[in-house]
FIPAVO-481775 format. One line per 4 residues: number of its first residue (from 0); their letters; for each residue x, y negated, z negated of N, C-alpha, C. Coordinates in steps of 0.05 Angstrom, whole numbers, plus 5000, padded with zeros to 4 digits. Atoms other than C-alpha are relative to their C-alpha. Layout:
BEGIN
NUM) a) X:Y:Z:X:Y:Z:X:Y:Z; ...
//
This chain:
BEGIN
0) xxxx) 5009:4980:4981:3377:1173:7014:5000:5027:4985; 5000:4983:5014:3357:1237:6987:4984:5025:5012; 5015:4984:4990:3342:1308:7019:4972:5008:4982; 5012:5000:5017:3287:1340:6997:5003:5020:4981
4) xxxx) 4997:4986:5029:3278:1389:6926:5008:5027:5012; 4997:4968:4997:3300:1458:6922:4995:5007:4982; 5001:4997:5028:3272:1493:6865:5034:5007:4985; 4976:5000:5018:3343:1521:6847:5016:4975:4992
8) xxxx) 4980:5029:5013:3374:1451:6843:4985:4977:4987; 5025:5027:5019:3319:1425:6792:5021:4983:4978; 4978:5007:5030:3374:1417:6734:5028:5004:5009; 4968:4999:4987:3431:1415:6782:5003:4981:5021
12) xxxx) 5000:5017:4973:3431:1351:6823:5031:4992:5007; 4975:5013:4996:3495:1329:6863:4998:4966:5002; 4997:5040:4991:3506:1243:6862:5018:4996:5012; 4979:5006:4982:3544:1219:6913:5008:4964:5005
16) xxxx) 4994:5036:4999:3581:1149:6905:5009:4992:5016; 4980:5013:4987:3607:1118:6963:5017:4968:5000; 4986:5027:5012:3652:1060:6950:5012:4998:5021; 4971:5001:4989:3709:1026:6996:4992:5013:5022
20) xxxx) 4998:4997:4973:3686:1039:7068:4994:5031:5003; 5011:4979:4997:3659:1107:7050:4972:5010:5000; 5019:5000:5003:3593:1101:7047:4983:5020:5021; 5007:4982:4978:3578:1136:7112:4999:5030:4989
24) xxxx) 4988:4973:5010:3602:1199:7083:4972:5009:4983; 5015:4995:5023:3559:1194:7022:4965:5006:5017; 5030:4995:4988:3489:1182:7070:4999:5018:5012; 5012:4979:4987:3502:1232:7105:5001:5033:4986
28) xxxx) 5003:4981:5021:3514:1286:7054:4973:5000:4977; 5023:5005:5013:3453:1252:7022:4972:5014:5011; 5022:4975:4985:3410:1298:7081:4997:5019:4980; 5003:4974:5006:3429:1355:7046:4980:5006:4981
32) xxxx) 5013:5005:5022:3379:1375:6998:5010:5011:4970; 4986:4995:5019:3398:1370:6929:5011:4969:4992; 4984:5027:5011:3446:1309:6933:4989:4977:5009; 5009:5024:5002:3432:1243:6922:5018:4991:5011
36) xxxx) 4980:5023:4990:3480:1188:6964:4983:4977:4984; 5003:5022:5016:3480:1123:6919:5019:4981:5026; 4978:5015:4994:3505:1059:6950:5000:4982:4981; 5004:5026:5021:3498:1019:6882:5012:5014:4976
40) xxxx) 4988:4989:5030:3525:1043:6812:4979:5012:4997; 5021:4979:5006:3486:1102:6782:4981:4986:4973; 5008:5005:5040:3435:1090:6715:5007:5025:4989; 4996:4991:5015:3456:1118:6653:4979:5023:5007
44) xxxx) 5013:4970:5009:3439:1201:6655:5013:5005:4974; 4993:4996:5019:3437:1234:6593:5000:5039:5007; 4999:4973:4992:3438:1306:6633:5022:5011:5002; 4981:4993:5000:3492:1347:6619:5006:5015:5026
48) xxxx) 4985:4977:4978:3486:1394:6680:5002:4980:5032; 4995:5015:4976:3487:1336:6728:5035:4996:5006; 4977:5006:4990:3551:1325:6770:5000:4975:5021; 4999:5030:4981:3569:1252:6796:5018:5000:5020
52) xxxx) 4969:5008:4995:3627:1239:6843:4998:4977:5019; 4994:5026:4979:3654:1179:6860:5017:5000:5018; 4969:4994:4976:3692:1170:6920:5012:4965:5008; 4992:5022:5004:3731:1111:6933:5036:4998:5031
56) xxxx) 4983:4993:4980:3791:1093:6984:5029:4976:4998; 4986:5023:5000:3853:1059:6951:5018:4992:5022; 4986:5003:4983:3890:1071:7006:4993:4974:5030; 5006:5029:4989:3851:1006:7036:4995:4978:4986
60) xxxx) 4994:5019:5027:3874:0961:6979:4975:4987:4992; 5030:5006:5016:3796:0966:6954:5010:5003:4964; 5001:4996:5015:3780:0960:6883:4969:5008:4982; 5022:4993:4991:3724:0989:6857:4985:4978:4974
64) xxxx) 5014:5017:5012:3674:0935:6815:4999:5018:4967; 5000:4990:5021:3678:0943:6739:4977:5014:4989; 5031:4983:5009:3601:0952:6731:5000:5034:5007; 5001:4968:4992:3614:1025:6767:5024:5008:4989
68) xxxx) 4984:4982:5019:3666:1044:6725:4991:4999:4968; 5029:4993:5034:3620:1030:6656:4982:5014:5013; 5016:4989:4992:3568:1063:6691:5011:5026:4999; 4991:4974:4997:3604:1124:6709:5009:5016:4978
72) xxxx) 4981:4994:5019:3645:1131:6636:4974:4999:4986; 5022:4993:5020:3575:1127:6601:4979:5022:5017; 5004:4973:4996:3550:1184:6642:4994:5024:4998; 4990:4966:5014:3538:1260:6615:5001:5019:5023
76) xxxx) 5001:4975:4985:3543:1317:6653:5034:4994:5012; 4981:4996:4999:3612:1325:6696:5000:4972:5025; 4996:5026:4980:3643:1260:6733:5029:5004:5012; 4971:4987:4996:3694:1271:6779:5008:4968:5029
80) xxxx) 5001:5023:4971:3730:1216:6830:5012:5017:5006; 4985:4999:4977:3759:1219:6891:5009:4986:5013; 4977:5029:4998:3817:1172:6903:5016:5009:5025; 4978:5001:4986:3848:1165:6973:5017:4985:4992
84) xxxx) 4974:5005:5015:3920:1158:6954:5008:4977:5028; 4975:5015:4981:3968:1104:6990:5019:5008:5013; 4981:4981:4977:4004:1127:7044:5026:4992:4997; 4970:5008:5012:4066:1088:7030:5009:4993:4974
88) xxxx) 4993:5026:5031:4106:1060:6964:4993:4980:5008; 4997:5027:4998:4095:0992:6995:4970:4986:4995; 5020:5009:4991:4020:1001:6999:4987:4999:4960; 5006:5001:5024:4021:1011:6920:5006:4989:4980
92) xxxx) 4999:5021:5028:4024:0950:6877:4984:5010:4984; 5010:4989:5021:4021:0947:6811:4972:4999:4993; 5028:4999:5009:3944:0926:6809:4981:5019:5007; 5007:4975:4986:3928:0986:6857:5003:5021:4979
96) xxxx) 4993:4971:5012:3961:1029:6809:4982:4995:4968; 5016:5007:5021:3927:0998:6751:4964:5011:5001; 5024:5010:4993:3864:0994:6786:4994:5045:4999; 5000:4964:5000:3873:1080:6795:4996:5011:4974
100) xxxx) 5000:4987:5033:3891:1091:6719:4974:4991:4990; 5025:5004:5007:3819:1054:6709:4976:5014:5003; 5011:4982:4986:3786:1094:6750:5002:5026:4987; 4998:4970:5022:3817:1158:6713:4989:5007:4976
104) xxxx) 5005:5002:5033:3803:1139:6643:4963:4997:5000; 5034:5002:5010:3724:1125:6663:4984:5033:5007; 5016:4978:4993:3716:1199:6693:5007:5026:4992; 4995:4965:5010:3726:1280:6674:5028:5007:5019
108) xxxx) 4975:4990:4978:3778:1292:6739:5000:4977:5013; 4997:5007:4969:3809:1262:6792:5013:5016:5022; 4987:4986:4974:3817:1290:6869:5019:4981:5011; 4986:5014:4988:3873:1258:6897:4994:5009:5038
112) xxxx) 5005:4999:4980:3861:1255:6972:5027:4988:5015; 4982:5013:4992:3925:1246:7010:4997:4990:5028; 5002:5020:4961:3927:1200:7083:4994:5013:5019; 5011:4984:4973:3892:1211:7134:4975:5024:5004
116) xxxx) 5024:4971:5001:3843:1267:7110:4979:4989:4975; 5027:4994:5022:3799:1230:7060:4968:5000:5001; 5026:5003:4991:3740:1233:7096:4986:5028:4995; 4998:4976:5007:3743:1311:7097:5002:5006:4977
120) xxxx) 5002:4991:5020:3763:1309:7037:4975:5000:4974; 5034:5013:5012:3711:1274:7006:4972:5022:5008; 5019:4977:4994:3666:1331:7041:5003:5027:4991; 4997:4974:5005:3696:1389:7025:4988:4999:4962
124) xxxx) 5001:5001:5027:3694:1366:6948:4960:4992:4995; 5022:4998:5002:3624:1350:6956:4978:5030:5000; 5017:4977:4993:3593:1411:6991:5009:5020:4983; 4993:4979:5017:3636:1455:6952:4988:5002:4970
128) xxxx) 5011:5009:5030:3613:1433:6882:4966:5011:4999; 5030:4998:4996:3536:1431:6912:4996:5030:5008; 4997:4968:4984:3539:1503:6948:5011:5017:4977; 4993:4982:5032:3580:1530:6881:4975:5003:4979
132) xxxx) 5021:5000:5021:3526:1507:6828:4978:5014:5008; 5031:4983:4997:3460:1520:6876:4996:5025:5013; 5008:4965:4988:3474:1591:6907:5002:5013:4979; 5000:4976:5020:3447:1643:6860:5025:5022:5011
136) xxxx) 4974:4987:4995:3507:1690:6852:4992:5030:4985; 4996:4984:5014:3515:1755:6840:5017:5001:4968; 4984:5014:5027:3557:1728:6777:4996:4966:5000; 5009:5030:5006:3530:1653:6768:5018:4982:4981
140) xxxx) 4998:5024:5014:3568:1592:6751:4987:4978:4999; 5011:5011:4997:3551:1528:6727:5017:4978:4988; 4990:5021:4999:3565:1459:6711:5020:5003:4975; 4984:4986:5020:3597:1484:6642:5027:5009:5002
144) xxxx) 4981:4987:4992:3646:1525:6669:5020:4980:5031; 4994:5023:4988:3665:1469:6726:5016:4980:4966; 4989:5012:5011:3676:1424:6664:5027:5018:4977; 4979:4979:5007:3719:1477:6631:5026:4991:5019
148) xxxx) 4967:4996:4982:3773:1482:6690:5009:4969:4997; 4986:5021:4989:3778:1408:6704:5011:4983:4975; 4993:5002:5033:3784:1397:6625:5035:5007:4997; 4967:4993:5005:3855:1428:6628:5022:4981:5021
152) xxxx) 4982:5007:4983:3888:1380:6678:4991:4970:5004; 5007:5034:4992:3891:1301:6696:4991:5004:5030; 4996:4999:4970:3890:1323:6771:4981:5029:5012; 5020:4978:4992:3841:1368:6817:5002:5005:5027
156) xxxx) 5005:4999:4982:3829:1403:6869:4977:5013:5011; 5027:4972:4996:3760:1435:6898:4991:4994:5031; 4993:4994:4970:3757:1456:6963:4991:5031:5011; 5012:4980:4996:3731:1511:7004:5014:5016:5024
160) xxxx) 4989:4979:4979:3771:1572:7043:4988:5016:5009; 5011:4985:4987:3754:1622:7090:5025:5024:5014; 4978:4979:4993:3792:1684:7107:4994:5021:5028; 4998:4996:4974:3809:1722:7166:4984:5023:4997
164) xxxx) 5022:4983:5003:3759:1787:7162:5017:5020:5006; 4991:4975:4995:3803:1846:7155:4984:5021:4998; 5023:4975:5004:3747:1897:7131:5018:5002:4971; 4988:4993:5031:3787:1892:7062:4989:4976:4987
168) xxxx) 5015:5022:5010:3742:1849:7019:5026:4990:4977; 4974:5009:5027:3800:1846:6956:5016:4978:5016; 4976:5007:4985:3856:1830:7012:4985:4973:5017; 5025:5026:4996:3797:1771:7040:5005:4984:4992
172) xxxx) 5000:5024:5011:3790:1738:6985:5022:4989:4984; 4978:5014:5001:3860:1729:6968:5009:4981:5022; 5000:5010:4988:3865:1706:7029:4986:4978:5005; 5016:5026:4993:3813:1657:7032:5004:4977:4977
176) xxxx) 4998:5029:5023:3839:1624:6960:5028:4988:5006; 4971:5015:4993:3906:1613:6988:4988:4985:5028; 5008:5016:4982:3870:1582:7048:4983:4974:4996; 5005:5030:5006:3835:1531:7009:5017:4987:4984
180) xxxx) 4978:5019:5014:3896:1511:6961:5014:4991:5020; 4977:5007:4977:3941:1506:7031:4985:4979:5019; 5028:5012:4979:3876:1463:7063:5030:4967:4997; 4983:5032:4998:3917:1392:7087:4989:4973:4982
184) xxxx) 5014:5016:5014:3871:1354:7047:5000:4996:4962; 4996:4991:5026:3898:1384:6968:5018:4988:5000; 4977:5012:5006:3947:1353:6930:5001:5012:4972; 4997:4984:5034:3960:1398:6865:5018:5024:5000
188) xxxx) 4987:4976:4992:4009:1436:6848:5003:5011:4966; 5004:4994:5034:4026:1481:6781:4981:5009:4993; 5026:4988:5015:3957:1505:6761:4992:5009:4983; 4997:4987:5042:3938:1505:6695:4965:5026:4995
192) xxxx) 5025:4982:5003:3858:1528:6704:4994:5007:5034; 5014:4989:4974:3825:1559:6769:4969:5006:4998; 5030:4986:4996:3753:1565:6788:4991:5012:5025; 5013:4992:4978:3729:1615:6842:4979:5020:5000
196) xxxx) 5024:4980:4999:3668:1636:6866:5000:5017:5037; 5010:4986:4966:3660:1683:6923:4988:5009:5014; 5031:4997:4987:3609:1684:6980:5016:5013:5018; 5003:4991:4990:3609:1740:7018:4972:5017:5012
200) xxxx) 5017:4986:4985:3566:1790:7064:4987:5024:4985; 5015:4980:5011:3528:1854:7038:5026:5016:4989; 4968:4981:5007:3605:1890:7027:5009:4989:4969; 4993:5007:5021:3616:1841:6970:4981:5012:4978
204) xxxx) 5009:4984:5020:3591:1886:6918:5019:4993:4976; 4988:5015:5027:3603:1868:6840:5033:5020:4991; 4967:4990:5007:3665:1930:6841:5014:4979:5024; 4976:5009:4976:3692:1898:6908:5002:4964:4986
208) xxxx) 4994:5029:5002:3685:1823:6879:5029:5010:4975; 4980:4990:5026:3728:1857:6808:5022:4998:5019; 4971:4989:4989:3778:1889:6851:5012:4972:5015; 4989:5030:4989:3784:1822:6891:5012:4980:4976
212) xxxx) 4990:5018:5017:3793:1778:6832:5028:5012:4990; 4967:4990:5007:3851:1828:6799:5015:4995:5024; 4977:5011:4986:3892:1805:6863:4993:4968:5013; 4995:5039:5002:3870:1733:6861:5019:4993:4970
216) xxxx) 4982:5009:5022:3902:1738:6789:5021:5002:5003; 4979:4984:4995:3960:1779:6815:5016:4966:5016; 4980:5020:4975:3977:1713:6866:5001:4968:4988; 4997:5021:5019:3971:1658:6807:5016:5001:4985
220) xxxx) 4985:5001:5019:4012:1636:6761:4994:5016:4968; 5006:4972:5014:4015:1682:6708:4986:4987:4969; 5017:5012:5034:3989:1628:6647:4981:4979:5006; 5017:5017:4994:3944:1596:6693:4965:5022:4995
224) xxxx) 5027:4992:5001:3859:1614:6673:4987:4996:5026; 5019:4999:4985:3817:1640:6716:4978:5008:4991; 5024:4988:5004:3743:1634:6717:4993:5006:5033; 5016:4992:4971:3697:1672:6773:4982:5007:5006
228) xxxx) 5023:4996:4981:3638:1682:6811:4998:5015:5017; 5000:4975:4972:3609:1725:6864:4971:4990:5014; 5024:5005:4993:3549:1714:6908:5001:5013:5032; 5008:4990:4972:3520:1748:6969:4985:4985:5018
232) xxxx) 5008:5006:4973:3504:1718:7039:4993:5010:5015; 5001:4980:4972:3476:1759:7088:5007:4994:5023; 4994:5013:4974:3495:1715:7146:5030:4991:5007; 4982:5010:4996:3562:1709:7127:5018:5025:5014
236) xxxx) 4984:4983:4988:3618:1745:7171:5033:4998:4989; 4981:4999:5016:3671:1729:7127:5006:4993:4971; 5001:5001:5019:3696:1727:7060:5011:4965:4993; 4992:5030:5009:3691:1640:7033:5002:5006:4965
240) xxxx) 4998:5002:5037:3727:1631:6960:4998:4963:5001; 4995:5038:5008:3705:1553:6934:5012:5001:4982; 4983:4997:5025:3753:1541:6890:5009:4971:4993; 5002:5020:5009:3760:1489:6841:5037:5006:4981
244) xxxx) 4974:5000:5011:3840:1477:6813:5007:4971:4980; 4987:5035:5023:3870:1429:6752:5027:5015:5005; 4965:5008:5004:3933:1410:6752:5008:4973:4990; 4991:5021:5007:3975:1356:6726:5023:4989:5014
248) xxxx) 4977:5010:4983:4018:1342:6789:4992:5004:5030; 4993:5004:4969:4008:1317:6856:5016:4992:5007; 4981:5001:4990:4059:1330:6896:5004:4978:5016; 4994:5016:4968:4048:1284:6959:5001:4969:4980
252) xxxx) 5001:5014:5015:4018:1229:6913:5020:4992:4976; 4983:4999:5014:4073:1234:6863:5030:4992:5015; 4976:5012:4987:4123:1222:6914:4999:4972:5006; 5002:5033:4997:4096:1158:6931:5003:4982:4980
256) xxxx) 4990:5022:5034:4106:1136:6851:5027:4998:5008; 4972:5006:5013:4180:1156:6857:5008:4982:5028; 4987:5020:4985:4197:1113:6914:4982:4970:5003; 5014:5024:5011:4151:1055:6896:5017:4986:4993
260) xxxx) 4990:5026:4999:4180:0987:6887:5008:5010:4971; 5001:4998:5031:4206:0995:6804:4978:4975:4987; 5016:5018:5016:4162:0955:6759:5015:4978:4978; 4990:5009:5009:4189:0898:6725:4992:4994:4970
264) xxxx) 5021:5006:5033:4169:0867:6645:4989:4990:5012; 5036:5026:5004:4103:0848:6640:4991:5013:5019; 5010:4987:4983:4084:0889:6703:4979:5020:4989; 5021:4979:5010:4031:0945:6701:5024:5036:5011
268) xxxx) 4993:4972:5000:4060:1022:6709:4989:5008:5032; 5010:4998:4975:4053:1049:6780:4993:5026:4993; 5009:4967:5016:4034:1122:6743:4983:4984:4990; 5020:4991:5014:3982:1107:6695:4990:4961:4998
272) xxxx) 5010:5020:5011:3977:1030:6694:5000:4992:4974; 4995:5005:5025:4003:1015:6622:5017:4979:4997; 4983:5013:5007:4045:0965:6599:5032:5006:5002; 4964:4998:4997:4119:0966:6621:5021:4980:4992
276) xxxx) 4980:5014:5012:4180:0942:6583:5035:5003:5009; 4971:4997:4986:4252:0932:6605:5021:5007:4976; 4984:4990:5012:4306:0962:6572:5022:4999:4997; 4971:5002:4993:4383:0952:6566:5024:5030:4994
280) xxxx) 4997:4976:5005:4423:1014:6577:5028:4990:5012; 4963:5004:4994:4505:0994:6570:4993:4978:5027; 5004:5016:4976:4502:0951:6642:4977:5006:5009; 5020:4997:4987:4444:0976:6665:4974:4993:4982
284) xxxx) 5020:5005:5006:4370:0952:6661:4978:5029:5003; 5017:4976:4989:4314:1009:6659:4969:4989:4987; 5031:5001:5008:4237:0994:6663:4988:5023:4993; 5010:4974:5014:4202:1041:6618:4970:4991:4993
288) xxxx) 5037:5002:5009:4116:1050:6608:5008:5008:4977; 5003:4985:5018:4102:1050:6539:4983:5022:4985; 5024:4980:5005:4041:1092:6547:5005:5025:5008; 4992:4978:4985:4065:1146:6596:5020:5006:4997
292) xxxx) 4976:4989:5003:4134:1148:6589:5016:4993:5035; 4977:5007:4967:4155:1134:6670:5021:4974:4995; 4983:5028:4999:4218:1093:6680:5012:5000:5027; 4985:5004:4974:4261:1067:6732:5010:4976:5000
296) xxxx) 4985:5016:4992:4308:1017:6750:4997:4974:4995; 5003:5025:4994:4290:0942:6739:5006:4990:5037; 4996:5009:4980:4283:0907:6808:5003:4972:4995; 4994:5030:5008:4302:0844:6775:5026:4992:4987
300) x) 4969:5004:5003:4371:0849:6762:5012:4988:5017
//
């Protein structure tokens, strides 16, 4: 299904993969014009400014078919999934967790999507990406600069805030980037790169977007990169920052590794899916990945 053309999104198409009971999502984001909804594996592009994303839903002990993970990893342009996470340790065997680290290694990022919100989430990471690339901006990003941020981190987040309309555009759009990192649907914490672009009303002028960014840097971590954007809406009544985040730590998702079942020998890694070896430490047993480094306890003592 496929809206129809816009000249600005000639060399900027969005692909939308629905996998795992999401497919709905994908057709209907497939209206929009610009993005494509796929319900089959993509063919080989050799377009760099294309952006794929797959979405997927481990959290209903799906797996996603190998053909769409070669497909996706021979790819060019920027490939990003979107993995609902498992809501419990119990729901994450080791082939689940395997089946995740496969999934990582075939694409550019992954969004972790934590329970209960990956339907939203799956949208927000869509529209945000499509609405970033094809609104001409008073400062223009592009697929480039997207692969930049998500380049610095195993883990993502892109998502779109909206701020309360004080009549202070700076004090706005701080506001509106801490309203899409705090969105219930993010799982990233730490931030190594940042991408924001900001759509505002006729007020956002290129000093008032400046002055706004020096206190989006002011409320980041102080060795995290930011890149940014600006773009004018006339219809908009408040100040939206989309903002795209790497990191190398989900919190919510990360909790569900450490209380996960331990992995025994010969098992797969419930982090990265690698080979795990058991260990003897004075009385005690410790299962250790030898790819990643996670350990923990033997459950076979």
């Amino acid at each position: 299904m496929r809206g129809e053309p816009v000249a600005v999104l000639e060399h900027h198409q969005s692909v939308v993969i629905g996998h795992a009971g999401v497919a709905s999502v994908g057709e209907t984001l497939g209206m929009v014009p610009g993005i494509t909804a796929l319900s089959e594996p993509p063919s080989p592009s050799q377009d760099r400014a294309s952006i794929t994303i797959f979405a997927t839903d481990f959290a209903n002990g799906t797996v996603p078919p190998t053909e769409w993970l070669e497909r996706l990893a021979e790819r060019e342009g920027v490939t990003i999934a979107v993995v609902g996470a498992p809501a419990t340790a119990d729901e994450l065997d080791p082939t689940t967790a395997r089946e995740i680290a496969r999934l990582r290694s075939a694409v550019d990022a992954t969004v972790v999507i934590p329970p209960g919100y990956h339907r939203r989430g799956i949208r927000s990471v869509v529209t945000t990406l499509h609405e970033l690339i094809a609104r001409p901006g008073v400062i223009n990003l592009d697929p480039a600069d997207v692969r930049t941020v998500l380049g610095s981190g195993t883990a993502a987040a892109i998502t779109t805030g909206t701020a309360r309309d004080t009549g202070d555009v700076a004090v706005d759009a701080v506001d509106a980037v801490e309203a899409a990192l705090s969105a219930p649907y993010v799982d990233v914490d730490s931030l190594g790169s940042i991408l924001v672009n900001l759509v505002g009303g006729e007020d956002l002028t290129l000093a008032a977007a400046v002055e706004a960014v020096d206190g989006i840097e002011a409320s980041i971590p102080d060795d995290a990169v930011l890149i940014w954007g600006a773009a004018v809406d006339e219809s908009a009544s408040a100040v939206h920052a989309q903002v795209i985040a790497s990191s190398d730590t989900t919190p919510m998702f990360d909790r569900v590794l450490t209380e996960a079942r331990q992995p025994s020998a010969g098992e797969n890694c419930p982090r990265c899916g690698g080979h795990v070896a058991v260990y003897t430490l004075g009385e005690r047993e410790t299962a250790a990945c030898d790819d990643c480094g996670y350990s923990g306890t033997s459950t076979t003592l």
